[in-house]
N, C-alpha and C positions, 0 to 999 in steps of 0.2 A: 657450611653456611645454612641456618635454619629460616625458613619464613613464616613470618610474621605469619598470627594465627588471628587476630582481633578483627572484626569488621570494621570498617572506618563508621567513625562518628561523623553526619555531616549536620549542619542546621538547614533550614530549606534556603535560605540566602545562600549559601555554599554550592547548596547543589542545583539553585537555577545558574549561578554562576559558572559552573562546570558545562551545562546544556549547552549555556550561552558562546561558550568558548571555541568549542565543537564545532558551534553555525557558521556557515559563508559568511563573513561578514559583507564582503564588495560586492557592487549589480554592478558587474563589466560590460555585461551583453542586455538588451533589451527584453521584460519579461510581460507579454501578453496581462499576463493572471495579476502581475504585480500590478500592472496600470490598471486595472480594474477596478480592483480597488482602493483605490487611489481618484477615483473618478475620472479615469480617460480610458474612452474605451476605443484602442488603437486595432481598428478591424484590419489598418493594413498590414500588422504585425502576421498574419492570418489567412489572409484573402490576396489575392487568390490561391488556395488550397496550395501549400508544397507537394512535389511528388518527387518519388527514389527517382534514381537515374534508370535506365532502361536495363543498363548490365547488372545491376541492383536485383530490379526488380524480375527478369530472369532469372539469375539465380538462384532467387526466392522463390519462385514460384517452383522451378524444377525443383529443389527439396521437398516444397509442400504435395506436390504428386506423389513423391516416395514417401513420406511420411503419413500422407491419408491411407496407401496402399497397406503400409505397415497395422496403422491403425485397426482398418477395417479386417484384416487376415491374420495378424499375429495379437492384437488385445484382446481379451477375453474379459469383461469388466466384471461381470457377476462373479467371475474366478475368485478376483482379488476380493471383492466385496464380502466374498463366503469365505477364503482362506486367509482373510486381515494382510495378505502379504501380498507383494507385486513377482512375480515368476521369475526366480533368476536369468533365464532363456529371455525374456519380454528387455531387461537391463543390457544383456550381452545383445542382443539385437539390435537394441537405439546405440551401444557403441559403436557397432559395425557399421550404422546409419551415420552415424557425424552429430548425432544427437546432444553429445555433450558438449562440442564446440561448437553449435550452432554462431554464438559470439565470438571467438575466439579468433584470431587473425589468420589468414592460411599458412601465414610463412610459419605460423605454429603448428601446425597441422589441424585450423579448425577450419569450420565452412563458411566464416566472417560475412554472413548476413547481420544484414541491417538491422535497427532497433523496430524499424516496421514488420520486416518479414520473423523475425525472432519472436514478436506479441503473435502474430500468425500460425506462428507452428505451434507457440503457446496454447494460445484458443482450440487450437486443433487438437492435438491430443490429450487435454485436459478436458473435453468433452467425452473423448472416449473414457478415459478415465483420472480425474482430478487426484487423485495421490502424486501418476506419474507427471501430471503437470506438474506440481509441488517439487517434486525432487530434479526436474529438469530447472526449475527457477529456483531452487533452492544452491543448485551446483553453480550456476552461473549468474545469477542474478548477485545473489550474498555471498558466494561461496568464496572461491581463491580466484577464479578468473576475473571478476571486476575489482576488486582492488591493487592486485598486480596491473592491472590492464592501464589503471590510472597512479599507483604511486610505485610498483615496484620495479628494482632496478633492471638493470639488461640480463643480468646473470640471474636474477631469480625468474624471469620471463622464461628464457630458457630452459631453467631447468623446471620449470613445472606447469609453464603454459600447455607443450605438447603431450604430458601426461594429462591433464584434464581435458583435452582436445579428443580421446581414444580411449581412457581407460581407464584415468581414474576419479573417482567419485567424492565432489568435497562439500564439506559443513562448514557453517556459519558458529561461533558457540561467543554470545556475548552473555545469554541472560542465567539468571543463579537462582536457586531456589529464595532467598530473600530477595532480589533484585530483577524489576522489572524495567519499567519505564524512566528507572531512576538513577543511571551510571553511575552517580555520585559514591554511591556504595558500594559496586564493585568491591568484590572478597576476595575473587584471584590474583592472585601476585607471581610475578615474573623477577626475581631474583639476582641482579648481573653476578657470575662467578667466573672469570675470568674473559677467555673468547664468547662464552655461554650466556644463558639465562635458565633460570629452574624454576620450573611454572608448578605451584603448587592451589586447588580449587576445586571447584565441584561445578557442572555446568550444565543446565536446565531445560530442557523443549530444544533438542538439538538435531533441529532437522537433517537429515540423510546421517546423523551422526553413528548410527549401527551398522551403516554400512561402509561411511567413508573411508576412503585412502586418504586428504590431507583434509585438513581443517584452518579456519581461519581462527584464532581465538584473540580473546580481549581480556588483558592480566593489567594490573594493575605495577607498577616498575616503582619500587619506594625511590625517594629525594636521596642521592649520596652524592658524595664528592666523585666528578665525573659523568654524572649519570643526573640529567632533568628530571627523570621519573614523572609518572601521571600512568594515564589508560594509554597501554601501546598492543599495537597488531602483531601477530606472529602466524609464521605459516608451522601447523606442527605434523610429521608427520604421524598418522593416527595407530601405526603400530608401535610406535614408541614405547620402550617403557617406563611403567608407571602409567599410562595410559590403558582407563579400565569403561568401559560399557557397561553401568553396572545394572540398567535396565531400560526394555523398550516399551515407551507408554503408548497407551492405549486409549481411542477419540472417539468420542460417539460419532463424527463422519473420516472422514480421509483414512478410510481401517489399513490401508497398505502404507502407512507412511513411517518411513523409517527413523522415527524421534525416539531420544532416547534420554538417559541422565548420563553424562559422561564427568569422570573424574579423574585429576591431572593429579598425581603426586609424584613429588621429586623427577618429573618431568627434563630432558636436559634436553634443549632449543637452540642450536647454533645463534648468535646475534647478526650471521649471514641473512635467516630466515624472518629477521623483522623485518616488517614492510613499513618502508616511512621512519622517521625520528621517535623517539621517545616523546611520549605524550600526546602523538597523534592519531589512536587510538580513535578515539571516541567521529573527529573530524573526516578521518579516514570512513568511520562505518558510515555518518550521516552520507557524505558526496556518492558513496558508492550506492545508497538508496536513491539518490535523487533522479537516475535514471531504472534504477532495479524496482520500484515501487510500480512503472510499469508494468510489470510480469504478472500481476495479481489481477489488476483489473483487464487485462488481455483474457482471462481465463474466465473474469465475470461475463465478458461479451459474450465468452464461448455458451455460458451458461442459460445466458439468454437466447442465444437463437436457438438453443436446444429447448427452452423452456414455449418461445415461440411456436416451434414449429409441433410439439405434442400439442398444445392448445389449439393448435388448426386443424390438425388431424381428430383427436377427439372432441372437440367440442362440434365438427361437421356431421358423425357418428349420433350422439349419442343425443339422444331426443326426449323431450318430457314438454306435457300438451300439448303435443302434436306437430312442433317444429324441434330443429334443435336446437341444441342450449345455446349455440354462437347467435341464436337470432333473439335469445332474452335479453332485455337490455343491463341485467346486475351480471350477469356473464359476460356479455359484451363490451363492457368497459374494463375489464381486464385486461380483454385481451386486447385492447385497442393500448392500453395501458404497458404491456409482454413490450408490443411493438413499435411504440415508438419507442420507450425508454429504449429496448435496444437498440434501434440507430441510431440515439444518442449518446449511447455508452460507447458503440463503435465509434461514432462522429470523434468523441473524446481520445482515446487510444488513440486511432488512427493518428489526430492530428497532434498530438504529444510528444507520439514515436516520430513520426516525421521531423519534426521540431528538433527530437535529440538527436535524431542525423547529420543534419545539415550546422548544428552543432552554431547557428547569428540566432537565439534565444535561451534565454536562463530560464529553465523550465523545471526550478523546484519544484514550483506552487503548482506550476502543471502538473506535476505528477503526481504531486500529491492529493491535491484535488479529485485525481482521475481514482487514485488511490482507495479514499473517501468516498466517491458519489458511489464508485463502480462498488463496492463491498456492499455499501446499505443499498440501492440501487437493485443490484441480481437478489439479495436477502429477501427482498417486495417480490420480486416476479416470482422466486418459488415457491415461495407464503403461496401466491395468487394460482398460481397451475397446481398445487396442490388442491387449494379449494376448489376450484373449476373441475378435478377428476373425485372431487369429494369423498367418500371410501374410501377408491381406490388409491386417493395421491396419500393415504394414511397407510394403504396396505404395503407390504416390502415387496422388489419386484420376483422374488423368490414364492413368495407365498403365491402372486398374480401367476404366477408360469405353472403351479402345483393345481388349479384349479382350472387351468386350460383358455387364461389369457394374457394378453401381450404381457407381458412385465417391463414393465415402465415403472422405473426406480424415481419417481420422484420424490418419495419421500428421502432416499439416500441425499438427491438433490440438494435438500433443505440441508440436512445434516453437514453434509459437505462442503456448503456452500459458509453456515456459521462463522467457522474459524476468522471468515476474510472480516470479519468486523471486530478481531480480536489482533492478528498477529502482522507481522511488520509495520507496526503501528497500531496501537487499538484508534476508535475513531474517537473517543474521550481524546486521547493522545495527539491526532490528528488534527483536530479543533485548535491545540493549543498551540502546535507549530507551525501549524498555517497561519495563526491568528498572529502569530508572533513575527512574521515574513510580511504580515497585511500590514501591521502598524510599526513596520520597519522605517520608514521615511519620517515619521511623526517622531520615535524616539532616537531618530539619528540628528533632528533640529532641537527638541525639546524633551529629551528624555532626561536630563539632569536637572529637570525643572521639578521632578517628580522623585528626584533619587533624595533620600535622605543624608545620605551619609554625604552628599555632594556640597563645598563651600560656598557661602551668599555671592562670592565672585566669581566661581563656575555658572551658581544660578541666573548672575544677572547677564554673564554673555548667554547663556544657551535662552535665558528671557530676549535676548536682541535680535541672535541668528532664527529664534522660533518669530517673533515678528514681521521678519524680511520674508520669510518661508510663507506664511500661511496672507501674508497682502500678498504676494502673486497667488496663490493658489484657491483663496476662498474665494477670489469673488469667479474662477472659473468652474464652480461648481452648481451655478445661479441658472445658467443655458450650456444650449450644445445643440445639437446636429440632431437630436431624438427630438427636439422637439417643433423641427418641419419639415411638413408632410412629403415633401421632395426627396428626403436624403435617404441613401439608400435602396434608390430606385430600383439597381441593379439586382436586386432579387425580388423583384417583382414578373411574376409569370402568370399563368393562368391560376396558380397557388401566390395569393402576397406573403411574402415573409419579410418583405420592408415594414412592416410595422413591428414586429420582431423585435427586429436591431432596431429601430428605434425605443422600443420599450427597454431595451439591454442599457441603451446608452443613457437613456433620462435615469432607471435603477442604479447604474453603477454611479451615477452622481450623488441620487438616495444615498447609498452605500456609504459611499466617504464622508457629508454629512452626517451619517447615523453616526459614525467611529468618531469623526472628530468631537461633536457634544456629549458622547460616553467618556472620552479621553479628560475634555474638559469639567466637566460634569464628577467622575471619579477620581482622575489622577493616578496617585499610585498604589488605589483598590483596584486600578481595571484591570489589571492580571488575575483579581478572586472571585471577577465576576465569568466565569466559566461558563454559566448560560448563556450570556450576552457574545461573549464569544462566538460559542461553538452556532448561532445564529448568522450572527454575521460571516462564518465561512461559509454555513449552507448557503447562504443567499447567493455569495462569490459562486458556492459549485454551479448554482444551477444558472446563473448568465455566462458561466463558459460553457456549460454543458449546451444551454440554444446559440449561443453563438459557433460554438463548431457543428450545432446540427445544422443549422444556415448555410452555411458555408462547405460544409458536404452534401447537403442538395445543389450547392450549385455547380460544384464540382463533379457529380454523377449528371447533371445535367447538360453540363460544357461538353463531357464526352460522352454522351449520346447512350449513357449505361442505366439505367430505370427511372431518367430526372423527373420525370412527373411523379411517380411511386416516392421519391427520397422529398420534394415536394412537401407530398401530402403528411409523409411522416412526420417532419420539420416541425408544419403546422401543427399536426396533433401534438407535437410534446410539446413545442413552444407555449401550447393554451393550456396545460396542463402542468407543465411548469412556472408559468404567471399563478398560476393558485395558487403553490406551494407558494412562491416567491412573496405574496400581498399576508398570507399567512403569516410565516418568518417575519416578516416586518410588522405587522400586528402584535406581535409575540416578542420585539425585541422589549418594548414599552408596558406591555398587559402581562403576565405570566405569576406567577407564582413561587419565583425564586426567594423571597423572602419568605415566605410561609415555610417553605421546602426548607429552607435551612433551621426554623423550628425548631420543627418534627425531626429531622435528622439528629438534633443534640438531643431529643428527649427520646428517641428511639437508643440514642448509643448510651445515655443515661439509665436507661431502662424500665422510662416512666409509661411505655406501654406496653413492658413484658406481661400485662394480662392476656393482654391481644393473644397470645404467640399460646393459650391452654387450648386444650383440647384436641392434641394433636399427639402422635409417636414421633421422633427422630428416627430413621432407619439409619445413621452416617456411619455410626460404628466411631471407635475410640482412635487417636492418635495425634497427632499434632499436627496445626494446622498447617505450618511451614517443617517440610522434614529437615532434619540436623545435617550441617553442611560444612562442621569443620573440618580443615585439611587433616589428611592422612593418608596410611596407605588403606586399600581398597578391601574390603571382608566381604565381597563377592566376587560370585561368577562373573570372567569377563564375557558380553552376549554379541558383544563385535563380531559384526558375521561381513567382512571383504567377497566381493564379490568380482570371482575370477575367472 
């Protein structure tokens, strides 16, 4: 049986259709980030702060003691950093640790911490060194353990939960050298030939995949008689044959990270080892993000207090006119800047993770959000501690140690830190699916009002059921609780952060008036207005972002842990967050998206290829997407298993 060799044709109708299919449709459980935007800002959804259970949170903590121990005595960062690779010793070490099941249920053989203590050990040894954070969130975050955990059956739990639990190492492989953000187009195909499937493909930026034992992949199953066919999951094992590594690439930061191009020919996959139905591929990877999108920004936190605490250290040192630089005030708001956004970015994590525990909130938009702020968010702090060590946050910390000082990698920092504004999800990406979850309620009353292909008697019920909808809703968008001076008493201390929440609660009313006269206003252009968008999620990130700093000051302060210090942080990001926020809103109405779109058709036109003289290309020749038809493999396999 041969597989189909052609890329699918899709139109862009086809392929938001495809995206659409994918998403949760139902809100079962109540969603903080959802009501927000939506104009209700339900602080009880929040307040008072959830916390683990105590046998939880033991647990947790006794890992993190072993795993700091391990950190600080067995990682060696500059190692990896100079040798692009992670130590095979430093991998067999975190196995022997429980490291790869940190999520993993014990009756599996994992150490079934929490989604709080799990961002914890994240942050932690992703400070020591962020590759091995990638591959610890790459195994269990995307890998084989969350979507077994949530769709596979008892027998494939079994058999592969306790291997990833101790010893073996798994990848995620959805994206193709054509194929990004766009499933639709999906090239790998999955083949049914009897009990079987024969995975035939090429598969793209495949984290842990040069080193992995099993892999999760996403093939494409044609339509036949018997077979639904679509995007379906497979667990495949990675020594398989036809299973070729045909090379490991290479990142201006995360240099130990084991990505590679992996290629599937003639591939043969038990139909034991799909996970889920035929065609639930795509549904499958989204749910298993919606908690795994955590893992990333767990890692920006780590980022920032690392970014934090060099800026206290050096900027106390280092003197110019006669004080030091922490007492200049264009230094100084930096680092005021370091420190709160981190305890807002923890405030976020923390209370997201917690949320996925306790499993009474739908916490897509949480995650994604955290996702979002926390990527662009750590991106600003190490921009900023690089500036603040000036020279040196340009020099490498190899070169700083060669001349007889500290070596503080923070330009590695920077580097390292990029990727988070690109991969499991760019923030382009993110905009759109957040945006798309924002104005979930709006085109579940009136989305056929705007659909074309929809009949004048579809139009005129979803014209009826959108009337009924927005007379209860609009006129609560008019007042609320933000707008006296009483509410929200209760964080009010010798720091007020009642004004705060109040500003969160009158904004996120802003909010949903801004969306619904865009909605009204364009119709069914508001999906190509992509700036407008991707504003309105910012605004979203940053009134959860002070609302869970709020609400983690009150929480360090109820129990008696730095509350006046979480306080003052609150405040500082709160005030520094209303700028960004009055900006963004400024910016939804004034901007320059019109212009922009231009210049972009006369740029791709190439009416101002003069611009572009007087310069060399260094790029070198080849194409710009390398050739990705199936076959079998004309290279070396570089699969390097690690045992």
């Amino acid at each position: 049986m041969t597989a189909p060799t052609s890329k699918p044709t899709v139109t862009e109708r086809e392929a938001r259709q495809v995206a659409e299919a994918a998403r949760e449709q139902d809100w079962r459980k109540p969603s903080f980030a959802k009501e927000l935007f939506l104009g209700r800002f339900r602080l009880d959804l929040i307040h008072p702060h959830p916390l683990p259970a105590d046998e939880d949170a033991q647990r947790g903590e006794e890992f993190l003691a072993k795993l700091r121990d391990f950190c600080e005595t067995r990682i060696d960062s500059a190692r990896i950093e100079r040798d692009a690779r992670i130590p095979d010793e430093v991998i067999d070490g975190l196995k022997e640790l429980g490291a790869l099941g940190m999520k993993i249920d014990t009756k599996y053989g994992g150490l079934g911490l929490t989604q709080v203590y799990y961002n914890k050990a994240l942050a932690l040894v992703g400070s020591a060194n962020p590759a091995i954070g990638a591959l610890l969130s790459a195994h269990q975050s995307i890998g084989v353990p969350q979507p077994l955990k949530l769709f596979g059956t008892q027998e494939q739990k079994d058999t592969f939960l306790p291997r990833c639990a101790r010893t073996d190492i798994s990848a995620f492989l959805l994206t193709e050298p054509d194929v990004g953000s766009d499933p639709a187009r999906l090239a790998t195909t999955a083949v049914p030939d009897g009990d079987d499937y024969i995975l035939d493909g090429v598969k793209l930026w495949t984290t842990n995949g040069v080193v992995a034992d099993l892999l999760v992949v996403m093939a494409r199953v044609p339509k036949s008689e018997g077979h639904k066919g679509g995007i379906t999951a497979f667990v495949v094992e990675a020594a398989s044959e036809g299973v070729t590594v045909e090379n490991r690439n290479a990142f201006m930061g995360l240099r130990g990270l084991e990505n590679g191009v992996t290629r599937l020919h003639r591939v043969r996959v038990p139909a034991a080892h799909r996970i889920g139905p035929e065609g639930a591929g795509l549904k499958i990877a989204l749910t298993t993000l919606n908690t795994g999108r955590l893992s990333l920004p767990a890692m920006c936190v780590g980022a920032g207090k690392w970014c934090l605490k060099i800026a206290r250290e050096w900027s106390g040192v280092r003197e110019q006119w006669g004080k030091p630089v922490a007492h200049h005030e264009a230094v100084g708001s930096k680092i005021s800047f370091i420190a709160a956004t981190t305890f807002a970015l923890e405030a976020v994590v923390d209370l997201s993770s917690q949320m996925a525990d306790e499993d009474r909130n739908d916490i897509r938009i949480e995650a994604a959000l955290a996702k979002l702020y926390g990527s662009e968010m750590s991106w600003l702090m190490a921009d900023e501690l690089v500036q603040i060590r000036g020279g040196r946050g340009f020099e490498t910390a190899a070169s700083l140690a060669a001349r007889g000082e500290r070596p503080v990698p923070a330009e590695q920092m920077l580097r390292d830190l990029r990727i988070n504004r690109i991969f499991e999800g760019s923030t382009e990406i993110m905009h759109l699916l957040i945006a798309r979850e924002a104005v979930d309620a709006h085109l579940s009353v009136a989305g056929d009002l705007i659909d074309p292909e929809k009949s004048l008697s579809d139009k005129a019920k979803a014209g009826a059921n959108a009337g009924v909808f927005y007379a209860k809703w609009l006129p609560k968008l008019v007042a609320g609780p933000g707008q006296l001076p009483a509410s929200y008493n209760q964080f009010k201390r010798e720091v007020d952060l009642s004004g705060h929440l109040r500003y969160v609660e009158r904004h996120a009313r802003k909010l949903a008036r801004s969306t619904f006269y865009a909605m009204s206003r364009w119709q069914g252009r508001m999906e190509t207005k992509q700036g407008f968008l991707g504003r309105i999620v910012d605004i979203g990130a940053e009134l959860f972002a002070m609302s869970a700093a709020c609400v983690r000051a009150e929480l360090l302060r109820s129990q008696g842990d730095h509350g006046r210090e979480a306080y003052q942080l609150a405040d500082a990001f709160c005030r520094q967050s209303r700028i960004r926020v009055e900006e963004l809103f400024g910016r939804l109405w004034t901007n320059t998206d019109d212009i922009d779109r231009k210049v972009v058709k006369g740029v791709l036109a190439g009416t101002y290829e003069w611009l572009e003289q007087g310069i060399v290309d260094p790029s070198g020749d080849g194409p710009w997407i390398a050739d990705a038809t199936p076959g079998p493999s004309e290279r070396e396999n570089v699969h390097r298993p690690i045992r």
